[in-house]
N, CA, C and O atoms as CSV, one atom per row, in Angstrom:
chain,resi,resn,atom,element,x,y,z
A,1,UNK,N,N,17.717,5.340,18.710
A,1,UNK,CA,C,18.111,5.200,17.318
A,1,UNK,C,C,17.142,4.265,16.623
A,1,UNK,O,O,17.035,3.131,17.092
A,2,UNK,N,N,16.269,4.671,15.337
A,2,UNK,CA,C,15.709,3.850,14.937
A,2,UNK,C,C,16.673,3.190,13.782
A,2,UNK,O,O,17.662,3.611,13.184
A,3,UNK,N,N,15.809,1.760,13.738
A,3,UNK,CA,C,17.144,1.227,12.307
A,3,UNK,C,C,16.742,1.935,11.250
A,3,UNK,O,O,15.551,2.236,11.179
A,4,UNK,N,N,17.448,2.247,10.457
A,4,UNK,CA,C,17.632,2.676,9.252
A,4,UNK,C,C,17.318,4.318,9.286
A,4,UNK,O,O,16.298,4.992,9.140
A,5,UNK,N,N,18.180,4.495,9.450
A,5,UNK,CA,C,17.974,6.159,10.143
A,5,UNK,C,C,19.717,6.609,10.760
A,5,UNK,O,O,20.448,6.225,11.673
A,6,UNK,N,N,19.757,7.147,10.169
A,6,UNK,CA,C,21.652,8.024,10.333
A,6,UNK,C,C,20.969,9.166,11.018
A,6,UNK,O,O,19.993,9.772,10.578
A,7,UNK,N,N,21.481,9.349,11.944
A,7,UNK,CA,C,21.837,10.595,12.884
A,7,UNK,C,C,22.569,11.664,12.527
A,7,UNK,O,O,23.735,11.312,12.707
A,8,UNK,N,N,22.554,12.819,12.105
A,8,UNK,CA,C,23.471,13.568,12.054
A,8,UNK,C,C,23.633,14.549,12.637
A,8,UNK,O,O,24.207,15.464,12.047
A,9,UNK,N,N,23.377,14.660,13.440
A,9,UNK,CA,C,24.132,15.587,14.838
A,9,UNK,C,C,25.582,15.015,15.225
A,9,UNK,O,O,25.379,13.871,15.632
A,10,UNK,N,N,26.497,15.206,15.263
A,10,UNK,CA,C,27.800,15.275,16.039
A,10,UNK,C,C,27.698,15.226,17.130
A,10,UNK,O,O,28.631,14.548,17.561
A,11,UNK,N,N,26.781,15.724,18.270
A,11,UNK,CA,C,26.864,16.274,19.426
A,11,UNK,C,C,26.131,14.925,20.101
A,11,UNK,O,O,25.689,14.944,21.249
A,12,UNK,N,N,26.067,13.771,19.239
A,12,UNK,CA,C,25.280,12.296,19.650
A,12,UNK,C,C,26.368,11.655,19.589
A,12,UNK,O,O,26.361,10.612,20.242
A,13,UNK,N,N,27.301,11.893,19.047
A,13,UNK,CA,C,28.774,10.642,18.801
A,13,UNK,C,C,28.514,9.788,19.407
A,13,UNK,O,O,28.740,9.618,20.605
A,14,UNK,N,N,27.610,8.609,18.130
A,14,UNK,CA,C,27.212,7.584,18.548
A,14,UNK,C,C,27.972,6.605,17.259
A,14,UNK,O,O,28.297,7.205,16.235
A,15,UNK,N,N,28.146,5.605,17.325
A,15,UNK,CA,C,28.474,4.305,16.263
A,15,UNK,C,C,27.337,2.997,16.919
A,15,UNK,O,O,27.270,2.304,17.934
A,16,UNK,N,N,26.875,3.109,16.168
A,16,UNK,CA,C,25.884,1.634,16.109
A,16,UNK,C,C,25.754,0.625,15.345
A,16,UNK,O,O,25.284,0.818,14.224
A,17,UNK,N,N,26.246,-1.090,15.868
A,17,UNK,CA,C,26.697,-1.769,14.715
A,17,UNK,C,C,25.751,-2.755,15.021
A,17,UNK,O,O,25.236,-2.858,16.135
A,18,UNK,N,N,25.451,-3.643,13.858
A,18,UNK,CA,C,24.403,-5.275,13.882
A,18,UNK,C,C,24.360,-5.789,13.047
A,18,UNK,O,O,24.490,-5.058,12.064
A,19,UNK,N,N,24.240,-6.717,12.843
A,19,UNK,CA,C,23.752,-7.496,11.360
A,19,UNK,C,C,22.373,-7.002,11.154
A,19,UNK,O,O,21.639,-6.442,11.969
A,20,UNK,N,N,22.110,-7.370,9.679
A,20,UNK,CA,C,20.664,-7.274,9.006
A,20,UNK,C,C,19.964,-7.605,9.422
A,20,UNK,O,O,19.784,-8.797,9.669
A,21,UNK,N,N,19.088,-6.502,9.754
A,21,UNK,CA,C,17.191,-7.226,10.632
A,21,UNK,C,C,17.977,-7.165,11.860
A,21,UNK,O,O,17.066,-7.103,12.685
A,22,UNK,N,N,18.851,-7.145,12.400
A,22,UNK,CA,C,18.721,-7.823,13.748
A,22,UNK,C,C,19.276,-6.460,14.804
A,22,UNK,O,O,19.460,-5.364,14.273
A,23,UNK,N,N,19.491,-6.623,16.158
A,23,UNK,CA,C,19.688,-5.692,17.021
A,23,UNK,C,C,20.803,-4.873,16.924
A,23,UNK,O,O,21.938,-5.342,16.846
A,24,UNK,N,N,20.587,-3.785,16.922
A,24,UNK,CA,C,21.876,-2.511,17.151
A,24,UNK,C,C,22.300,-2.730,18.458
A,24,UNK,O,O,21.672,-3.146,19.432
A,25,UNK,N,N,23.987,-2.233,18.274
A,25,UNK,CA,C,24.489,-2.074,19.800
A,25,UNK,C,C,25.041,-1.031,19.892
A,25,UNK,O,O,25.253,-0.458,18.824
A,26,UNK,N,N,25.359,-0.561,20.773
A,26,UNK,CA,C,26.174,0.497,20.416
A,26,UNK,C,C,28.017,0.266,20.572
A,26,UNK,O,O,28.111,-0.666,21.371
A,27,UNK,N,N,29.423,0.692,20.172
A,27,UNK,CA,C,30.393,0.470,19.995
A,27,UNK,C,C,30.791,1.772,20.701
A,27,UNK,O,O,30.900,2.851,20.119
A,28,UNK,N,N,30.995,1.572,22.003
A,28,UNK,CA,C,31.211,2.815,22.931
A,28,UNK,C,C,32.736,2.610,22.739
A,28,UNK,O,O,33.192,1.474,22.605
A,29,UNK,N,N,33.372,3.501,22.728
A,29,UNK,CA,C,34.697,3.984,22.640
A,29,UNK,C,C,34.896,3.850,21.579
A,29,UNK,O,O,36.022,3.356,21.522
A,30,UNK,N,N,34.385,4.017,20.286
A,30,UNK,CA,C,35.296,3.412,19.185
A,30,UNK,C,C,36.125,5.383,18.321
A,30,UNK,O,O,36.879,5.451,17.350
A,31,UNK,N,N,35.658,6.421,19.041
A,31,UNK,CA,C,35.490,7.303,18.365
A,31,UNK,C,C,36.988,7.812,19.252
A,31,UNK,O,O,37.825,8.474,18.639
A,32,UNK,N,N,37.169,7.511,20.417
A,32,UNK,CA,C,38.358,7.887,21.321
A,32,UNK,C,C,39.868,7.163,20.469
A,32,UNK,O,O,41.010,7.623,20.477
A,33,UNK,N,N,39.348,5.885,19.776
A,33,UNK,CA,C,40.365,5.636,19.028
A,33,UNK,C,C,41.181,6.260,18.486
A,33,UNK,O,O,42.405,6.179,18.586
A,34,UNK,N,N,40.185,7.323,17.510
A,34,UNK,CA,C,41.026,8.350,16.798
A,34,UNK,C,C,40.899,9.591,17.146
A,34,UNK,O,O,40.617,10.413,16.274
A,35,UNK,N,N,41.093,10.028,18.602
A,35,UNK,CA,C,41.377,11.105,19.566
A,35,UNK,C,C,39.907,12.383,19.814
A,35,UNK,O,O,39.834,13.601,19.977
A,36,UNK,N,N,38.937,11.241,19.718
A,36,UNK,CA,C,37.662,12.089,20.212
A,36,UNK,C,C,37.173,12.490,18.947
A,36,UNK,O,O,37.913,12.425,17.965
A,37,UNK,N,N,35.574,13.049,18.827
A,37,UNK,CA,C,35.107,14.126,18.274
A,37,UNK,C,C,35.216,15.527,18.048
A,37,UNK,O,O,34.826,16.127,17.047
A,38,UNK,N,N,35.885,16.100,19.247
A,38,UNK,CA,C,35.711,17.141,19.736
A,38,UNK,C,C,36.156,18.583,18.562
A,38,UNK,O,O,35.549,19.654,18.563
A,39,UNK,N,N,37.228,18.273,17.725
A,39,UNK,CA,C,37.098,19.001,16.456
A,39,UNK,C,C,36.779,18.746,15.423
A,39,UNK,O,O,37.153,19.346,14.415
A,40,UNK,N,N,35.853,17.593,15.461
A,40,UNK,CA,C,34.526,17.414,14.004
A,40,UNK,C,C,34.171,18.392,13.531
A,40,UNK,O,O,34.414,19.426,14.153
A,41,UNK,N,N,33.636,18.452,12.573
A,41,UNK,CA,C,33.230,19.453,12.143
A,41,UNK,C,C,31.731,18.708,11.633
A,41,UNK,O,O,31.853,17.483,11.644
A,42,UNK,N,N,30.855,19.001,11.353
A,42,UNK,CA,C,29.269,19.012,10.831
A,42,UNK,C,C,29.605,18.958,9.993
A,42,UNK,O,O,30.658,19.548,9.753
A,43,UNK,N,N,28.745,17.992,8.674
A,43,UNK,CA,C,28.676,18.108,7.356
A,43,UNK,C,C,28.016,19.083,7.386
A,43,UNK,O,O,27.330,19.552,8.294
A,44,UNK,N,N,28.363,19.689,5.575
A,44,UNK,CA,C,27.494,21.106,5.437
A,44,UNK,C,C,26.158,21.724,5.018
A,44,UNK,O,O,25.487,22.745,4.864
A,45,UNK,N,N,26.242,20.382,4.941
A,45,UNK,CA,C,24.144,20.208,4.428
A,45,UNK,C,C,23.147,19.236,4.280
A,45,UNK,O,O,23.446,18.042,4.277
A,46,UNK,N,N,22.077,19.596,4.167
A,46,UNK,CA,C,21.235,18.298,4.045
A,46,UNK,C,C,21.367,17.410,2.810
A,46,UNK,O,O,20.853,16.294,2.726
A,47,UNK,N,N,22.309,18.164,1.580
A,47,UNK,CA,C,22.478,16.950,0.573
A,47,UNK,C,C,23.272,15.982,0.341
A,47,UNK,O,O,23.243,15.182,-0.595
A,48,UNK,N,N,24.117,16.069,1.358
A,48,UNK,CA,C,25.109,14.863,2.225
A,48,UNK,C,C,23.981,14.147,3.025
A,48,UNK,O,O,23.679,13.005,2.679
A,49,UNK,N,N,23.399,14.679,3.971
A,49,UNK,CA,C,22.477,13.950,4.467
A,49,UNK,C,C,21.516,12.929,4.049
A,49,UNK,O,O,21.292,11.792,4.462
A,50,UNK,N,N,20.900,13.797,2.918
A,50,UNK,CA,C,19.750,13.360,2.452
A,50,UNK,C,C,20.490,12.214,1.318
A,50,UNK,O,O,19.841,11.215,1.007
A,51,UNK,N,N,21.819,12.431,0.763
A,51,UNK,CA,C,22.436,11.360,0.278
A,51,UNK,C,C,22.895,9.925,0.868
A,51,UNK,O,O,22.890,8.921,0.155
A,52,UNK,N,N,23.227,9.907,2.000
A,52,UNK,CA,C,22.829,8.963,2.756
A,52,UNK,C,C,22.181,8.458,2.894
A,52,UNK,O,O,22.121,7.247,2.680
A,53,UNK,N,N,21.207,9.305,3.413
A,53,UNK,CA,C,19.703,8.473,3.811
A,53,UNK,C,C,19.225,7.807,2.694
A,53,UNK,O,O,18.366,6.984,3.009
A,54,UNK,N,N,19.510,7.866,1.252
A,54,UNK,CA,C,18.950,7.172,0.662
A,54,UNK,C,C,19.912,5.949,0.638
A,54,UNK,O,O,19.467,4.816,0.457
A,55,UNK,N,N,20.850,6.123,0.769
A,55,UNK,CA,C,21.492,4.586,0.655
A,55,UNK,C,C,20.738,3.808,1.235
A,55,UNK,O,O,19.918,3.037,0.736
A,56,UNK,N,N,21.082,4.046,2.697
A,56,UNK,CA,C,20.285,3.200,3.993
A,56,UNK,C,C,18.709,2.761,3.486
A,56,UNK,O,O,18.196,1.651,3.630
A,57,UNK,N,N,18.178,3.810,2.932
A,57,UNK,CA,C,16.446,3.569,2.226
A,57,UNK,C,C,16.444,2.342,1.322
A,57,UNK,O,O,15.685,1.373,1.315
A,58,UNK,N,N,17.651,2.687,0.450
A,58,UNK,CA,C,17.979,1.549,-0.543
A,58,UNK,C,C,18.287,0.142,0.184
A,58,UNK,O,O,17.870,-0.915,-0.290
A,59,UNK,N,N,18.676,0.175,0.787
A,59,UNK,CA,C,19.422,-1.095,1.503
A,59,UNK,C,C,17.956,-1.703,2.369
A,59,UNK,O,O,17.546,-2.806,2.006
A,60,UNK,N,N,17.450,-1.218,3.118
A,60,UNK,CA,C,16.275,-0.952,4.154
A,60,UNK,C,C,14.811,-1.847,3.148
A,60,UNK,O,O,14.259,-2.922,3.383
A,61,UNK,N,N,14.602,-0.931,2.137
A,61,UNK,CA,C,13.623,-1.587,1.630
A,61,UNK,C,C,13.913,-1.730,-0.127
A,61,UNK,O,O,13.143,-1.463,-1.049
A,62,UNK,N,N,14.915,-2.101,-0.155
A,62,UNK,CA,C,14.931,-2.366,-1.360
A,62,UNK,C,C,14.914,-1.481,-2.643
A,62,UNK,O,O,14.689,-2.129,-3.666
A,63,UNK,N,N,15.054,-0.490,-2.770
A,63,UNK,CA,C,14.752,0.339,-3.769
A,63,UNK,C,C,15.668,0.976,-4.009
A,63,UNK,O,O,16.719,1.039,-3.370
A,64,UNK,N,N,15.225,1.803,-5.445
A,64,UNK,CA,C,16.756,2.533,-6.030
A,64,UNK,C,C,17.401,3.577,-4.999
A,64,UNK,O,O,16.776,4.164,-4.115
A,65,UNK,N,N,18.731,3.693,-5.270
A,65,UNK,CA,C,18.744,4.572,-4.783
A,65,UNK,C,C,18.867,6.009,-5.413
A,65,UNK,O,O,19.137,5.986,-6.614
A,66,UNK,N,N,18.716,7.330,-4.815
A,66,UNK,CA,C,18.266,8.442,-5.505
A,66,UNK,C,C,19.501,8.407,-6.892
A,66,UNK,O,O,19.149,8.460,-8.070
A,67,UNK,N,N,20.757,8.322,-6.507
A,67,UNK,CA,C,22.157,8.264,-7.242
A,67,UNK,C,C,22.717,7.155,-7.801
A,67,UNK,O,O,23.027,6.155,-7.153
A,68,UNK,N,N,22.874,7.299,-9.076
A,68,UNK,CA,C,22.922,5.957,-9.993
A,68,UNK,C,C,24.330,5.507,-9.590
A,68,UNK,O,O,25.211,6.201,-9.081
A,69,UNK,N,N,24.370,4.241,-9.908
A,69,UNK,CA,C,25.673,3.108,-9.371
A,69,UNK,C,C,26.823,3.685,-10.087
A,69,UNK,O,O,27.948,3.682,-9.587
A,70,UNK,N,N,26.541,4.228,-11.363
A,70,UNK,CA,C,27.475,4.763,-12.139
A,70,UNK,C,C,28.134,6.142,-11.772
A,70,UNK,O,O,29.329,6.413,-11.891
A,71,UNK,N,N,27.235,6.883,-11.349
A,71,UNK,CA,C,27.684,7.808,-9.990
A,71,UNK,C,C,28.556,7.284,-9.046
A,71,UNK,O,O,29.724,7.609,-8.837
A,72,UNK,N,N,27.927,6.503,-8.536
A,72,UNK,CA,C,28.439,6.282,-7.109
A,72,UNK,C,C,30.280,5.964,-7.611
A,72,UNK,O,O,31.232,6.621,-7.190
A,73,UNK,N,N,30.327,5.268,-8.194
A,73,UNK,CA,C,31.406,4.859,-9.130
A,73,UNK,C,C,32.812,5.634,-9.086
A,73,UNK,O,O,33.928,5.388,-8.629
A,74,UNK,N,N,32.263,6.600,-9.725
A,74,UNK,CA,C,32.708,8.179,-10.345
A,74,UNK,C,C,33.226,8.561,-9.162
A,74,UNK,O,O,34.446,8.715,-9.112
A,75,UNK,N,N,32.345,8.813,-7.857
A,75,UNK,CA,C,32.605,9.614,-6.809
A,75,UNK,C,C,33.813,8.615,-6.227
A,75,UNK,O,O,34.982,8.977,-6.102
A,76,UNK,N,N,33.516,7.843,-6.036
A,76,UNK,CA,C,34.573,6.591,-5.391
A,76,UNK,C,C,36.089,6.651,-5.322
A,76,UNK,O,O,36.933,6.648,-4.427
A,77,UNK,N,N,36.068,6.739,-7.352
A,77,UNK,CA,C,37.502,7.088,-7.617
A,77,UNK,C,C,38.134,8.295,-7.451
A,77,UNK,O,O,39.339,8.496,-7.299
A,78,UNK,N,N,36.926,9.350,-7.505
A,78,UNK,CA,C,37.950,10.774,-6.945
A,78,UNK,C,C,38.511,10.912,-5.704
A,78,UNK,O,O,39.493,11.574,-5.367
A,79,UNK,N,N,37.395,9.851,-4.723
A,79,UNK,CA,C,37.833,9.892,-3.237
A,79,UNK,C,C,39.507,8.883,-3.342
A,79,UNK,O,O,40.592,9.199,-2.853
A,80,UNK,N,N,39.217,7.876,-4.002
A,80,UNK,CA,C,40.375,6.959,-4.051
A,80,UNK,C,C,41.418,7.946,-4.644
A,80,UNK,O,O,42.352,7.580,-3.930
A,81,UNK,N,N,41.810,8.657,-5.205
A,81,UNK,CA,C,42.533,9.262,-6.369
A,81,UNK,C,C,43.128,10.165,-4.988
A,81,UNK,O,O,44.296,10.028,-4.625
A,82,UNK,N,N,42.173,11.090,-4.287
A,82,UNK,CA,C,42.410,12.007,-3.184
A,82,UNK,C,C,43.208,11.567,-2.161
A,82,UNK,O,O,43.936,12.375,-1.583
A,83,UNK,N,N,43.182,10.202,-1.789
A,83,UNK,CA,C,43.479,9.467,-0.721
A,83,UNK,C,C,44.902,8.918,-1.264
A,83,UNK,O,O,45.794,8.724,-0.438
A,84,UNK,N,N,45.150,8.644,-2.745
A,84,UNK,CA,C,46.632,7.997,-3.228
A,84,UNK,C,C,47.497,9.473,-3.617
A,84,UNK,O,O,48.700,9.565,-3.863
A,85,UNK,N,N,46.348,10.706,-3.581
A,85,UNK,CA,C,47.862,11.518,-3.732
A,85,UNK,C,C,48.237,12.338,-2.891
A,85,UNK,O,O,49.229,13.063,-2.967
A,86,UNK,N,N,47.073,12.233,-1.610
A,86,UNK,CA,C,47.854,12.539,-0.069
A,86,UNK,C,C,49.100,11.853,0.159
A,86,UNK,O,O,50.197,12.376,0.350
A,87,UNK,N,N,48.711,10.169,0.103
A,87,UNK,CA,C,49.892,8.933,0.296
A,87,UNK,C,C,50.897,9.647,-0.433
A,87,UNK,O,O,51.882,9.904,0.259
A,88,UNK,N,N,50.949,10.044,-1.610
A,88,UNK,CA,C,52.182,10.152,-2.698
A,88,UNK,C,C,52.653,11.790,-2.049
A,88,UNK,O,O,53.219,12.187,-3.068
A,89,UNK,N,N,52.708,12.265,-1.646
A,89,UNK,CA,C,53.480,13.545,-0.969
A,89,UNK,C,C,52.318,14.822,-2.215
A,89,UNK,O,O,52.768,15.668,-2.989
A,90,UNK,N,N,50.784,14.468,-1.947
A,90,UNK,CA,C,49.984,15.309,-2.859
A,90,UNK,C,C,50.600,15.021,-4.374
A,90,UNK,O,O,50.249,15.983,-5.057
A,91,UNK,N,N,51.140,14.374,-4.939
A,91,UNK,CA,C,51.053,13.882,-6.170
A,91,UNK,C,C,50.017,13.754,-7.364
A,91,UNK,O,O,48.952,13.214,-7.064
A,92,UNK,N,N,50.180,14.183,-8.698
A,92,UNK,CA,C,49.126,13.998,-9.707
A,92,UNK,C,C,49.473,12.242,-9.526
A,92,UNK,O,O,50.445,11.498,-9.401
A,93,UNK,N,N,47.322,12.146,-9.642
A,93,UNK,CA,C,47.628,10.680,-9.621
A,93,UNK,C,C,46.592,10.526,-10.905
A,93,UNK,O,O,46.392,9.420,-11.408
């Protein structure tokens, strides 16, 4: 695993944690927690991917990232919104 670099293969079910600059480890078992990989599914493309990777780029060396903060924002609350109206029995939230 190089730093700053997301893996996306599934078939690596890896978690790798460290502070900044400093050494990766790996966090073996942490994926058995919540009953294996084994019906993951693959994201569906490289623009999930490649959306990532720029975070990490951003973070890594400093620079924008491809998706404005005000984006990022936006996306946040639909995920939050998705997640409070599962909680609410699928509820308009």
């Amino acid at each position: 695993v190089q730093q700053g670099r997301v893996p996306h293969k599934l078939e690596r079910r890896h978690l790798w944690r460290g502070e900044a600059n400093g050494k990766l480890e790996e966090d073996v078992g942490f994926f058995e927690e919540f009953g294996g990989t084994e019906r993951w599914m693959e994201p569906s493309g490289t623009r999930q991917r490649a959306g990532i990777q720029s975070i990490v780029d951003s973070l890594d060396k400093g620079i924008e990232p491809r998706c404005s903060g005000a984006n990022m924002r936006k996306v946040l609350e639909i995920a939050i919104g998705l997640r409070e109206s599962h909680r609410n029995g699928f509820a308009a939230v």
